[in-house]
C-alpha positions in Angstrom: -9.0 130.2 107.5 -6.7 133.4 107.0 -6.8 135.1 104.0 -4.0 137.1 103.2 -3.6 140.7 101.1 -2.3 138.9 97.7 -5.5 136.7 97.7 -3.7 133.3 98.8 -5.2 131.7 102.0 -3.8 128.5 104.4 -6.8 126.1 104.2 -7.0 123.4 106.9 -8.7 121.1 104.0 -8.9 120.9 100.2 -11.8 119.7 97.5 -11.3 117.3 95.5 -12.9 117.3 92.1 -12.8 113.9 91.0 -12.8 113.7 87.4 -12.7 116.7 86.3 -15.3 117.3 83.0 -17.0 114.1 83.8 -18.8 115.2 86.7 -22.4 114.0 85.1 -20.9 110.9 84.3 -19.3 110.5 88.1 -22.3 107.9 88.9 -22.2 105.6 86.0 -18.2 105.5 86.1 -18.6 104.2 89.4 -19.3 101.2 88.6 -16.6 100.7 86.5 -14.1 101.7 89.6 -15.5 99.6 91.9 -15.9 96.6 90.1 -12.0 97.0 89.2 -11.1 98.1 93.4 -13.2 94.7 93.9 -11.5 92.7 91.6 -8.2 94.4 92.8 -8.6 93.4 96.4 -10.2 89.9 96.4 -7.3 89.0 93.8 -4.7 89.9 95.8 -6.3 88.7 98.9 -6.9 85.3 97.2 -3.0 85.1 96.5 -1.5 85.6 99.9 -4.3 83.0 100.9 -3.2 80.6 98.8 1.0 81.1 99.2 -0.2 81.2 103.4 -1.9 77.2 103.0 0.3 75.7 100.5 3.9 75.3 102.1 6.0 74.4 98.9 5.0 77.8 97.6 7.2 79.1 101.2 10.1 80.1 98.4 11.5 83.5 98.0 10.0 84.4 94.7 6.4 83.9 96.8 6.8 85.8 99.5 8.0 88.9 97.2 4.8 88.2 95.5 2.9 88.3 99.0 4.8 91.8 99.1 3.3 92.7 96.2 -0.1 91.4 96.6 0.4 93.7 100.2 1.6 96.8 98.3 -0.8 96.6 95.9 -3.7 96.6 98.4 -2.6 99.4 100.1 -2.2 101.7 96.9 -5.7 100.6 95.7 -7.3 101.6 98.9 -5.4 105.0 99.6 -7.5 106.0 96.6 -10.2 104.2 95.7 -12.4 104.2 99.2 -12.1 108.1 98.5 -13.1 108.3 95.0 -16.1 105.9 95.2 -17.0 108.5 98.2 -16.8 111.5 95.9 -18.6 109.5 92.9 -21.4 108.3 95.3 -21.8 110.8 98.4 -19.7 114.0 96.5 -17.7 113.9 99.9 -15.0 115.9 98.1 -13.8 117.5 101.3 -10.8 116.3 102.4 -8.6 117.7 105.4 -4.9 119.1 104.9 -3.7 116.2 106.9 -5.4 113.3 105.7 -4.6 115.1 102.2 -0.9 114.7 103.1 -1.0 111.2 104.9 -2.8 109.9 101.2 0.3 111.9 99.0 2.3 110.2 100.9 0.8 106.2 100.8 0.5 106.7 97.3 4.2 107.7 96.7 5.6 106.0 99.1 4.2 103.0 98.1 5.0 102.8 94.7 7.8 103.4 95.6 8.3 100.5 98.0 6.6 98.4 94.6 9.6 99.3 92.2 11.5 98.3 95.2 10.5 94.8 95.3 10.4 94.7 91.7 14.3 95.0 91.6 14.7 92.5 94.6 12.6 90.3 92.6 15.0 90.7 89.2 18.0 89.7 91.8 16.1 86.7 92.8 15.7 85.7 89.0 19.5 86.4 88.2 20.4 83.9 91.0 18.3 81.3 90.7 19.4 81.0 87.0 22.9 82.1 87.1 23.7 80.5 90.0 21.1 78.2 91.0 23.3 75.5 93.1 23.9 78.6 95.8 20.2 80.1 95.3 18.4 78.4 98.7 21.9 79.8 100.7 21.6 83.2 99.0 18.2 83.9 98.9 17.3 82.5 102.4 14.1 83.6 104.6 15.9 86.4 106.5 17.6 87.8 103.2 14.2 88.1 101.9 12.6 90.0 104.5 16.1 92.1 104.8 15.6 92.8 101.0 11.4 93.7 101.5 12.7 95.8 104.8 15.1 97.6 102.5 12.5 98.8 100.0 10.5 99.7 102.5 13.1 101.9 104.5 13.9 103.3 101.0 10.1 104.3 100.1 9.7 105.8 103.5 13.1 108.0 103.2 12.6 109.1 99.9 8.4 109.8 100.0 8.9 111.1 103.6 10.1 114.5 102.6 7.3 115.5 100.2 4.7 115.9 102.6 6.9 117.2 105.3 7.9 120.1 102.6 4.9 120.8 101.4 3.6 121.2 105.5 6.5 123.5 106.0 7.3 125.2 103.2 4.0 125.9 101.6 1.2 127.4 103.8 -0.4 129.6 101.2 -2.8 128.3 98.6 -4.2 130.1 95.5 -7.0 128.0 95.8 -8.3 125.0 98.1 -9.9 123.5 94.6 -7.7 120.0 93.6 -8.1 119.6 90.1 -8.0 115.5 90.7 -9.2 112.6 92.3 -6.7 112.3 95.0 -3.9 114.6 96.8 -1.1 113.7 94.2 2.0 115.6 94.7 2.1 118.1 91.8 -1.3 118.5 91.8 -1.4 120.2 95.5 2.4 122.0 94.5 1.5 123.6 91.8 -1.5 125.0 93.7 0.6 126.7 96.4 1.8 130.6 96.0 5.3 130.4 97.4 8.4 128.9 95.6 8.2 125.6 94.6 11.4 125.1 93.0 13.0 122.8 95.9 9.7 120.7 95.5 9.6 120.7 91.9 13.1 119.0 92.0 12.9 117.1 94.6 9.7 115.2 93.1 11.9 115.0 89.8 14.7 113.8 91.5 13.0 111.3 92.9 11.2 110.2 89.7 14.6 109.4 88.4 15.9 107.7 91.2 13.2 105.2 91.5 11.7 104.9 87.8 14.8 105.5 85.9 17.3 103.8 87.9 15.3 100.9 89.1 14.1 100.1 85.5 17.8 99.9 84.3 18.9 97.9 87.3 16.2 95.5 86.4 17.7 95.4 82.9 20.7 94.9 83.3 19.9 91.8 85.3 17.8 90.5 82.5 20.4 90.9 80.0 22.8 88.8 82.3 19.9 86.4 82.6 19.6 86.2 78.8 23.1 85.6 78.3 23.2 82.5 80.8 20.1 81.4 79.4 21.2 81.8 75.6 24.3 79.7 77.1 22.0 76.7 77.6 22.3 73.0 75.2 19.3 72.3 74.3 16.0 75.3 73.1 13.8 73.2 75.9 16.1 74.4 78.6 16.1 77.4 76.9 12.4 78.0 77.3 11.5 76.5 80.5 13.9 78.6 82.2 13.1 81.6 80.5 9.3 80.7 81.9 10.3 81.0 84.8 10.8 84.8 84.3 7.7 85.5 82.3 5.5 86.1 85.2 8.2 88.4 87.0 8.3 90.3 83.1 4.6 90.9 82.6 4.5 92.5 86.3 7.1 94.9 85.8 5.6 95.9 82.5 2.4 96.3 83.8 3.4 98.5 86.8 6.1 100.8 84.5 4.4 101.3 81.7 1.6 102.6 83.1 3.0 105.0 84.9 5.8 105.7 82.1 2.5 106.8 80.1 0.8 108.6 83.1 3.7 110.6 83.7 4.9 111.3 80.0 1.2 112.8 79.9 1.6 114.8 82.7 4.8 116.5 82.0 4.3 116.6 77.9 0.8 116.4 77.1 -0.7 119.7 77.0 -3.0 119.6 75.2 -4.7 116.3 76.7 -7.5 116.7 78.4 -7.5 116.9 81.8 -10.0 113.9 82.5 -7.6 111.7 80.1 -4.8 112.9 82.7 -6.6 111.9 85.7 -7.9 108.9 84.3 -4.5 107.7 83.3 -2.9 108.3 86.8 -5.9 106.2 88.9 -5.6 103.7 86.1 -2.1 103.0 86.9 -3.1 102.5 91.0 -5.2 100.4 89.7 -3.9 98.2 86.6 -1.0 96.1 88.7 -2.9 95.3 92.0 -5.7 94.0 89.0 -3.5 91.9 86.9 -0.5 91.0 89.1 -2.8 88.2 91.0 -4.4 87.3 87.3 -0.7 87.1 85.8 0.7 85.1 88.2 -2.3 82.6 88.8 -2.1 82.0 84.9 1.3 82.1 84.6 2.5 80.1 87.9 2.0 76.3 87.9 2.1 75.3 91.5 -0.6 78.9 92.7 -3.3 77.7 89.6 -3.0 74.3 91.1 -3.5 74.9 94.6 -6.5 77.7 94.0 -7.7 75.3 91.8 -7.9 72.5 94.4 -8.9 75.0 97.2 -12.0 75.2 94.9 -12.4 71.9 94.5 -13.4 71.0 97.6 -15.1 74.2 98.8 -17.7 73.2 96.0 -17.7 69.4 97.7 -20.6 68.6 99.5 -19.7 68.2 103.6 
C-alpha cells in the first residue's frame, strides 16, 4: 500500500463497518437479517418453482415475475452473505475488486428491476387496452427481447461507475467504509481526487432510471384507468383492475423504499447514520421479501398450484 505526501493512500481492500453505532448490537441483529435473507430466497425460489411445473402460468406476466423472483435473488445475496459475515465472523475486509464487482450487482441490478417493472406496466396496458392482440404482441420471444433489454440497459448504465471509480480514483483518505456494503457514494465520497464527473454521473443515473421509469409506469396506468373507467358494468371494473393490483403493490414496494432511502441520504443530515444504513439494506431486502408474498396472495392460479404442490407433499406415499 503507498502512502502518499497529502496523507491519501491506494488500498488494494476496504473495511467495512457494518452498522455503524450498533456494533454491540451486530449479533442479535443478525437474526433479524437472516431470517428476512431466508425468507427472501426460499420465497422467491418457491415462485419460479411453481410458474416452472404449472404450464398455464407459461404467460408473459409470469415469466416477468420469474425475472423478478431472479433479480431479487441476486440483490439479496450481493449483500446479505457479506453482512451476516461481518455480524458473525467481523470479516469486514473486503478486497478493492470484489468491493467493485458488489457496487456494481447492487446497482446494476436494480436497475435491471425498475427495468422489468416498466416492461411489466406495458404488458398491463395491453392486455387491457388491447386484449384481442395481447398473445400476438406480447409473445415468448418479445418477452425475453423486453427482459434482454433491461438487462443490456442495467449493464450500460451501472457499468461505468465501477470502471470510473478504478480509473479515476486511486487515492483514498481512508480504507474505513462507513456501511455495510460497497455502495457507490459511500466509496466516492471517500476518495481525494475530484469527484464531480462521478457525483453526476450517479445523479444522472438516479434520474434516468427512478425518475423516468416511475413516470413511464404512470403514464401507462393512467391510460389503463381511463380504458378501465370506460367499462359497463363496476364488476368489470374491478376484476380487471385486479388484475393490476399485484403488478401496483410491487412497484410500490420496490420505489418507495428506495424513494425514502435516497431522500435520507441526500437530505437527512441530521439522521443518524445507523437509520441511513439500515434504510438502504432494508430496501435490498423488502421487494425480494414481499414480491413472492404479494403475488402468492394476490395471484389466483400461483396460490392454487403452491397450494396443491403442498397437498400432496404432506400425502402419505
Amino acid at each position: 500500500m503507498f502512502i502518499s505526501n497529502n496523507a491519501c493512500l491506494v488500498p488494494s481492500s476496504f473495511w467495512l463497518t457494518g452498522i455503524p453505532g450498533l456494533e454491540s448490537l451486530h449479533i442479535w441483529l443478525s437474526i433479524p437479517f437472516s431470517s428476512m435473507y431466508l425468507v427472501a430466497v426460499v420465497g422467491n425460489v418457491t415462485i419460479l418453482a411453481v410458474i416452472k411445473m404449472e404450464r398455464s402460468l407459461h404467460q408473459p406476466m409470469y415469466f416477468f415475475l420469474c425475472m423478478l423472483a431472479v433479480i431479487d435473488l441476486v440483490l439479496s445475496t450481493s449483500t446479505m452473505p457479506k453482512l451476516l459475515a461481518i455480524f458473525w465472523f467481523g470479516a469486514r475486509n473486503i478486497d478493492l475488486d470484489a468491493c467493485l464487482t458488489q457496487m456494481f450487482f447492487i446497482h446494476c441490478f436494480a436497475t435491471v428491476e425498475s427495468g422489468i417493472f416498466l416492461a411489466m406496466a406495458f404488458d398491463r396496458y395491453v392486455a387491457i387496452c388491447d386484449p384481442l392482440h395481447h398473445t400476438s404482441v406480447l409473445t415468448h420471444a418479445v418477452v425475453g427481447r423486453l427482459g434482454l433489454a433491461a438487462l443490456l440497459r442495467g449493464v450500460l448504465y451501472i457499468g461505468p461507475l465501477p470502471l470510473m471509480i478504478r480509473l479515476r480514483l486511486p487515492l483514498y483518505r481512508t480504507q474505513i467504509i462507513a456501511h455495510s456494503y460497497c455502495e457507490h457514494m459511500a466509496v466516492v465520497t471517500m476518495a481525494c481526487g475530484d469527484t464531480t464527473v462521478n457525483n453526476f454521473y450517479g445523479m444522472g443515473i438516479g434520474f434516468l432510471v427512478l425518475i423516468l421509469d416511475s413516470l413511464a409506469i404512470t403514464v401507462s396506468y393512467v391510460m389503463i384507468f381511463k380504458a378501465v373507467m370506460g367499462l359497463g358494468t363496476p364488476e368489470a371494473r374491478l376484476k380487471t383492475l385486479g388484475t393490476c393490483s399485484s403488478h401496483i403493490c410491487a412497484i410500490l414496494v420496490f420505489y418507495i423504499p428506495i424513494a425514502v432511502s435516497s431522500l435520507t441520504h441526500r437530505f437527512g443530515h441530521d439522521v443518524p447514520p445507523h437509520i441511513h444504513i439500515l434504510l438502504a439494506n432494508f430496501y435490498l431486502l423488502i421487494p425480494p421479501i414481499l414480491n413472492p408474498v404479494v403475488y402468492a396472495v394476490r395471484t389466483k392460479q400461483i396460490r392454487e398450484r403452491f397450494l396443491h404442490i403442498l397437498k400432496a407433499e404432506s400425502q402419505p406415499k
